[in-house]
C-alpha positions in Angstrom: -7.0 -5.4 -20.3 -4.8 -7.2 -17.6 -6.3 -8.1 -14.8 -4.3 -8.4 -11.3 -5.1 -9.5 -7.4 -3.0 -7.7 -4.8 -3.3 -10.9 -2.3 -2.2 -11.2 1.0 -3.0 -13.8 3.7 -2.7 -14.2 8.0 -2.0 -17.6 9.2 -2.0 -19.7 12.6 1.4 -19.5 12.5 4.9 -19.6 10.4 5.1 -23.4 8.8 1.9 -25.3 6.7 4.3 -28.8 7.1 3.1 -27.9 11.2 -0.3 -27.8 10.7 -0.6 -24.5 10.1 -3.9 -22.5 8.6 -4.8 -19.9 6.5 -7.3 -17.7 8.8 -7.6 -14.2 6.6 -7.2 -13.9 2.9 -7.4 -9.8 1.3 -7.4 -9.9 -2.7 -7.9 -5.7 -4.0 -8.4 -6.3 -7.9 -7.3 -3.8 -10.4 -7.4 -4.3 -14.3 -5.0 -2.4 -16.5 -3.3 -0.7 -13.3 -6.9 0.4 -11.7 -8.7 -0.4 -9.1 -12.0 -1.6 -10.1 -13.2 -1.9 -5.8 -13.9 -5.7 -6.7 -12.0 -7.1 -3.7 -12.4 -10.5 -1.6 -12.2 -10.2 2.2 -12.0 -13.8 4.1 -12.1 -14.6 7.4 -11.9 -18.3 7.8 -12.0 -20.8 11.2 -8.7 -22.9 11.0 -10.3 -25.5 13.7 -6.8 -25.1 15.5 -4.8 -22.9 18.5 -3.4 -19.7 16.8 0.5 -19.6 17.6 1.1 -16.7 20.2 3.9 -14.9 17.8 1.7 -14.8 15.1 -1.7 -13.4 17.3 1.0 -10.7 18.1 1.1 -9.9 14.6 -2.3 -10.0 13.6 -4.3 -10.2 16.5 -6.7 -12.2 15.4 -8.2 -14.5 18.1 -9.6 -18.4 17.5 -12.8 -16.6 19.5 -13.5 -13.9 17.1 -12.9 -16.6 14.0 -14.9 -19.2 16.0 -18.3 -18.4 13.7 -16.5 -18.2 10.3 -16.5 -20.4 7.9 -13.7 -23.3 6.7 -11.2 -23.2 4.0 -13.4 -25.9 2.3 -16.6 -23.9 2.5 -15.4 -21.1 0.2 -12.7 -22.6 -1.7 -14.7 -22.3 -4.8 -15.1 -19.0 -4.3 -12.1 -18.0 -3.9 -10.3 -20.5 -7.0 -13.3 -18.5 -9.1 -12.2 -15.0 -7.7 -8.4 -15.7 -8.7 -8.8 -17.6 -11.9 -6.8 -16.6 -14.5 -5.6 -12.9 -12.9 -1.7 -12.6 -12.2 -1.2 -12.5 -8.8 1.1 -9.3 -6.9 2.1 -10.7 -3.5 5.1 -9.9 -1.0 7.1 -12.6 -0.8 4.5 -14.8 -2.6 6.2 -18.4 -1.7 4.8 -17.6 2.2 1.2 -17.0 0.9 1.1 -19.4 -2.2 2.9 -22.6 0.0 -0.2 -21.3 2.8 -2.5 -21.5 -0.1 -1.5 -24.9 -1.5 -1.6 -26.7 1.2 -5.2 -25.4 2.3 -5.9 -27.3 -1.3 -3.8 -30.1 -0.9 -6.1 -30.8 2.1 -8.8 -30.5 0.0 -8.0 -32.9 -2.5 -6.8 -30.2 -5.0 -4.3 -31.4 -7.3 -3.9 -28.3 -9.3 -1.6 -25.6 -7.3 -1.7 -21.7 -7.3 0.7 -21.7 -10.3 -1.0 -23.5 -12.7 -4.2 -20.7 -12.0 -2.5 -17.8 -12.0 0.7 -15.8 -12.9 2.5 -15.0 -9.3 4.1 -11.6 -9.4 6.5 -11.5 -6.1 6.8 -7.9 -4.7 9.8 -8.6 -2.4 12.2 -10.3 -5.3 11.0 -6.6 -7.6 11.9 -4.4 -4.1 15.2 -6.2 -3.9 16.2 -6.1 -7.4 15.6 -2.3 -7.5 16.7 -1.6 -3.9 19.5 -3.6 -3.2 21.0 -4.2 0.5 18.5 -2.7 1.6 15.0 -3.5 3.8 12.8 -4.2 1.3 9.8 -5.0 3.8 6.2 -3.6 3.2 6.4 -0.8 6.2 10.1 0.2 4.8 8.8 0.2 1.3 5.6 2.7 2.2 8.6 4.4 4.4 10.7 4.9 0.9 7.6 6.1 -1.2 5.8 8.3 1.2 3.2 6.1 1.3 0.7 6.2 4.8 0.0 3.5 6.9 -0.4 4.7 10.2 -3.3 2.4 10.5 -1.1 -0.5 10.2 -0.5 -1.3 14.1 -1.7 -4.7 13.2 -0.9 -6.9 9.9 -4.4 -7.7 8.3 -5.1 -9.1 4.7 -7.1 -6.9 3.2 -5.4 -3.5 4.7 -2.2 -5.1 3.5 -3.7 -5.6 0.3 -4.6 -2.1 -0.4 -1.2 -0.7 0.9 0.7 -3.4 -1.3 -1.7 -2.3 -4.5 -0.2 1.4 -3.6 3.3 0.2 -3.1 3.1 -1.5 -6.5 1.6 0.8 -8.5 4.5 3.6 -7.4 7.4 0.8 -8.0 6.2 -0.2 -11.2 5.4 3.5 -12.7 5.2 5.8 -11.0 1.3 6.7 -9.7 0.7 7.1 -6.3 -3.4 7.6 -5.9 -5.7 5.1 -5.4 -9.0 6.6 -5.4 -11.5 5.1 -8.1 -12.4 8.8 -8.7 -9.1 9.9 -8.7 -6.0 10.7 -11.6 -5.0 7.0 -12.0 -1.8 6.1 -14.6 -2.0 4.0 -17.9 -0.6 1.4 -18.9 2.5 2.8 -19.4 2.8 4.1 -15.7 2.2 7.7 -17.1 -0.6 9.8 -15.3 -3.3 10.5 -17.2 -4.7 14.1 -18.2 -7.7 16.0 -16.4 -9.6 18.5 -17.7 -8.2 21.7 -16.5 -10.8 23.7 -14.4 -10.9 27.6 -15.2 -12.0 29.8 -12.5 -15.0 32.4 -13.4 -13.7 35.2 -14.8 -16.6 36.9 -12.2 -15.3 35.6 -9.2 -14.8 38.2 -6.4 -11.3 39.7 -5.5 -8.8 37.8 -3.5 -8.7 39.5 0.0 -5.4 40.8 0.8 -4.5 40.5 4.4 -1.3 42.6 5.3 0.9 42.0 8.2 0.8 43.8 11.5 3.7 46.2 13.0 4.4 43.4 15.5 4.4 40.9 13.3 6.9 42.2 10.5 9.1 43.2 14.2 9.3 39.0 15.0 9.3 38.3 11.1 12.9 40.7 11.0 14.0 39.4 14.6 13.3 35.7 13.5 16.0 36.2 10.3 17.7 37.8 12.6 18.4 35.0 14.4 19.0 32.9 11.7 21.7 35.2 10.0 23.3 34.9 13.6 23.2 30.6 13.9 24.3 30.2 10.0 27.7 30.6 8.6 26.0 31.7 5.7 23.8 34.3 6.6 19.8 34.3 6.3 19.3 34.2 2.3 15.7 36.1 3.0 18.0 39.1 4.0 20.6 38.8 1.4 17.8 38.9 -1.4 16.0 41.9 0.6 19.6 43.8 0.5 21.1 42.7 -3.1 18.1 41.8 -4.8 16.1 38.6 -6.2 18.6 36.5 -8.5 17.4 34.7 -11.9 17.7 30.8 -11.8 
């Protein structure tokens, strides 16, 4: 089965050619379109100043990455983590240039694209949304997607909401949980069991509505057959009877 690394990365700031770092790297695995909760959470110490547009995005402070380890120190690990998968980033020549040159420093002749297949998110939201924002908070915006916990850009949330935004674009399946209805291969959801209530089970109870409230219930159409130039359908089924669709 395929296997694939949502991967997204922070950085000290906007251009590697500067001197820029890689300081968080988020890789969420899945194998054929599943999650498989094998993911890769870095937090590395770029030995530099953080640019103050790009602590506004992340927030990430040189204090906090002060005790975490180089680039160099778990390089390895991360080439052995990626090795061979085909990569799903947004807008992937940011993160693989960031990447490149974090190897390039390290002697590392071999780039991201000889290791891996790069899948680019952004070119795939343009080509089937066209003109229009195709950023990853407009995306979860188009597809119902939640990420209210998104105040601040991190890798590895990123990761997971790009793994959802995907997984929609690409056929169709929109839940994440390991436990959960996941799709095939083919993007189609896959079948549960179907779960038959006990034929035993005690009576639904039947809770009927008060005097006063059928009085608001008839006053609240009321109103809305007065604001509406078509009248308040409710009342015109009550009065001429349900109609077949």
């Amino acid at each position: 089965m395929s296997r694939q690394i949502v991967l997204d990365t922070e950085t000290t700031g906007l251009e590697p050619s500067e001197g820029h770092r890689v300081i968080e790297i988020g890789c969420v695995e899945m194998v054929g379109r599943r999650l498989t909760g094998n993911n890769l959470h870095l937090y590395l110490n770029p030995e530099r100043d953080i640019d103050e547009g790009a602590l506004q995005v992340h927030g990430i402070t040189r204090e906090f990455l002060a005790d975490k380890p180089v680039f160099s120190a778990v390089a390895e690990d991360f080439l052995r983590f990626i090795d061979g998968a085909e990569l799903v980033i947004h807008n992937a020549a940011f993160d693989v240039g960031f990447l490149n040159h974090e190897l390039r420093r390290l002697g590392q002749s071999k780039p991201i694209e000889q290791r891996c297949k790069i899948l680019d998110t952004l070119q795939l939201a343009r080509a089937k949304h066209p003109g229009q924002k195709n950023n990853l908070d407009a995306l979860c915006r188009r597809y119902g997607i939640d990420n209210f916990n998104r105040e601040l850009h991190g890798a590895l949330l990123d990761a997971q909401i790009l793994a959802e935004v995907y997984l929609i674009m690409t056929g169709g399946q929109a839940r994440l949980s390991l436990g959960g209805q996941d799709s095939n291969s083919s993007g189609e959801a896959s079948a549960e069991p179907v779960r038959r209530l006990a034929a035993a089970r005690p009576a639904l109870k039947v809770i009927r509505a008060s005097g006063e409230e059928l009085a608001a219930h008839e006053a609240k159409l009321g109103g809305i057959a007065k604001a509406s130039e078509q009248g308040a359908l409710w009342l015109q089924l009550e009065q001429g009877g349900a109609t077949e669709h």
